[in-house]
C-alpha positions, 0 to 999 in steps of 0.5 A: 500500500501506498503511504496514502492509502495506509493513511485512508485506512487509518483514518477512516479507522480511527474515526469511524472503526470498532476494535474488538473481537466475538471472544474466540477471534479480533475483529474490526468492524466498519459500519457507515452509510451506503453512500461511501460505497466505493470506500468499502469496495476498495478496503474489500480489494485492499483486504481480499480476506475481508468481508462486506455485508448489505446494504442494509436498510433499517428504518431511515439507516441505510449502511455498508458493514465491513469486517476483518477478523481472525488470522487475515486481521493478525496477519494485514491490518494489525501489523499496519495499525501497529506501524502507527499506533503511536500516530493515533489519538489516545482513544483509537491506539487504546482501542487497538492495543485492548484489542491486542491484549485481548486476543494475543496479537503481537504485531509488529512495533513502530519502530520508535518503540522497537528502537528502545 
């Protein structure tokens, strides 16, 4: 990925994502309005192993839900969130660390941190 693109998809993580987990495996969840529709169609072609659900149509909501989990979620996007965990604000990097802990993913460090 382009320093662009891993900039796109941190952002739109931080303001918009849901770190977590089902307690047997992590999972990151994405839910937002249809109308960013070309959005999750290019996480799904960034992140093959992930899944798209809708649209859904609830009352007056109509929205995408895009999710990652398990081993493609250790083995892609944690170790992406991870090379900038330090960027993020306090709430997303703690989000994403619980996530870690809770589910024993060791991602890969930033470098600043691996450095000391």
């Amino acid at each position: 990925m382009t320093e662009f693109e891993e900039g796109v998809v941190l952002g739109v993580l931080v303001g918009e994502g849901s770190f977590g987990g089902d307690g047997k495996q992590p999972q990151i969840t994405l839910k937002m309005h249809v109308r960013h529709e070309k959005l999750f169609f290019w996480l799904v072609d960034k992140f093959p192993a992930s899944k798209l659900y809708g649209p859904y149509h609830h009352g007056d909501r109509h929205f995408y839900q895009w999710m990652i989990r398990g081993q493609a979620l250790r083995e892609t996007l944690a170790p992406l969130v991870a090379r900038h965990v330090d960027q993020l604000d306090d709430h997303a990097a703690r989000r994403f660390r619980d996530m870690c802990m809770n589910y024993n993913i060791k991602p890969v460090q930033s470098p600043e941190k691996a450095a000391e």
